[in-house]
N, C-alpha and C positions, 0 to 999 in steps of 0.2 A: 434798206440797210439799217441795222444795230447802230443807234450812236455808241459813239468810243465809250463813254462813262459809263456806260452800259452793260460793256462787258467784263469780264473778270481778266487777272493777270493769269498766267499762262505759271503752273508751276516748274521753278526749275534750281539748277544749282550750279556753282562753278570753282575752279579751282584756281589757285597763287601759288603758282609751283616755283620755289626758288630754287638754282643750282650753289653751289658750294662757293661762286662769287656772289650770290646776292641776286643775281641776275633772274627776272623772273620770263619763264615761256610763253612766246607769241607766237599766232600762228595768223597767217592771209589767208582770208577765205575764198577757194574756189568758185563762189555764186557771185561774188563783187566784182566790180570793174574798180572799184577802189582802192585807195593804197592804204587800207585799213589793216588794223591788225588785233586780234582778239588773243584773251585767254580763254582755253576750255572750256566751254560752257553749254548748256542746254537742257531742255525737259526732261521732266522726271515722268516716269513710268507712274501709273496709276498705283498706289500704295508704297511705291518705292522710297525709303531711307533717302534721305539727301546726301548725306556724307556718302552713301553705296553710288549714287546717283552721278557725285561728281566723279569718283574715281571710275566708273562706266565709262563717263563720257571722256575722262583723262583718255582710260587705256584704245577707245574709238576713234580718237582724234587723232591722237598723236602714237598709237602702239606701244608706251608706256605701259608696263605690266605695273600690277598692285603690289609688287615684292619690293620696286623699287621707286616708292612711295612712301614718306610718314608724314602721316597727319598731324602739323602742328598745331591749329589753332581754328577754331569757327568764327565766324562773325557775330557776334550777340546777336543782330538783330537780321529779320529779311530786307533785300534789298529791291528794288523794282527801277524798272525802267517799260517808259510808253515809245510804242510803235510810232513814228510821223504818220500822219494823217495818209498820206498818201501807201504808207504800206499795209494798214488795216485793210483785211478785205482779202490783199495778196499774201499773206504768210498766215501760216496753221488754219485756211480754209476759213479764215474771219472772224473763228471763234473768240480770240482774246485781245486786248488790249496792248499788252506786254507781258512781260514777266517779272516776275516775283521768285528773289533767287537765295538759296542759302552759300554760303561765300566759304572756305575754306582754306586757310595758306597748309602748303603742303612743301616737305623738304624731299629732292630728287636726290634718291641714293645710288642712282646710275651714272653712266657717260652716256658721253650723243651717240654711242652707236647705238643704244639700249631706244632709240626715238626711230618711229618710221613713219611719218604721214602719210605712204600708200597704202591706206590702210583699207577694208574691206570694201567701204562708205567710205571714201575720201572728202574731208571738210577743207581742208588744208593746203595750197599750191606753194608754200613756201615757209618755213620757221628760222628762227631765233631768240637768242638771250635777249631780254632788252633791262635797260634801266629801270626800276620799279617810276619813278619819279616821270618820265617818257610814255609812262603807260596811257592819260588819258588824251594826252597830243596823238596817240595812233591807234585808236579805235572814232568809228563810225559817229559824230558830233551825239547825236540822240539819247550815248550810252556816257557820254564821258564823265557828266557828274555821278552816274553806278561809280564809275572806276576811281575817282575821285573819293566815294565811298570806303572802296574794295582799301583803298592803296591808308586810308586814315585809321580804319578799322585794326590793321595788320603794322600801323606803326612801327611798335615797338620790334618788331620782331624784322625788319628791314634796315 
């Protein structure tokens, strides 16, 4: 087996979708047994834009079209988060470490009907608004300082 260090971060990207309180989109992931909760997220396609890359994975997750979407703001910098030791090996077939994310806040110009997690590839058993502030308390311990990132980064705009 590839020690960790070894490997590369997994390229990827994600989105800070706020609704019209403030409130940003979480979704529970389907593969968890945990009471975890994520924003949209995930690998980018070989060549693929990041910014095309998040709003992909927006409209795959959650069935959010791109109409009802505006991009407010990127992250300056990438952001990364490492796999626990015990899941290298199990996810992306061992190739990476973690990821390496370009971060995006984005303003929801819909309503909730405009949202359908059964979506083609369901990621998602369950969504809601949550408190931006809430964010790194309900995601998976591993990722919380990402989000801790994700939520400083986007300051000003929450």
């Amino acid at each position: 087996m590839t020690a960790k260090n070894d490997l590369p971060y997994r390229p990827g990207a994600g989105i800070m979708l706020l609704n019209k309180e403030g409130k940003v989109f979480v979704g529970q992931r389907l593969d968890s047994t945990l009471e975890a909760w994520q924003m949209p997220q995930g690998g980018l396609d070989e060549g693929e834009d990041p910014v095309e890359g998040a709003l992909r994975e927006l409209e795959e997750e959650t069935g959010i079209a791109r109409s009802k979407v505006e991009i407010v703001a990127r992250c300056p910098v990438e952001l990364h988060y490492d796999l626990p030791h015990d899941l290298i090996g199990k996810l992306w077939k061992g190739r990476w470490r973690g990821q390496r994310q370009s971060w995006f806040l984005a303003r929801f110009l819909g309503t909730d009907a405009d949202i359908n997690i059964a979506t083609a590839d369901p990621e998602f058993r369950a969504w809601k608004w949550a408190d931006p502030a809430e964010l790194p308390a309900m995601i998976v311990p591993f990722k919380q300082p990402l989000y801790e990132e994700v939520i400083e980064a986007f300051r000003e705009w929450l």
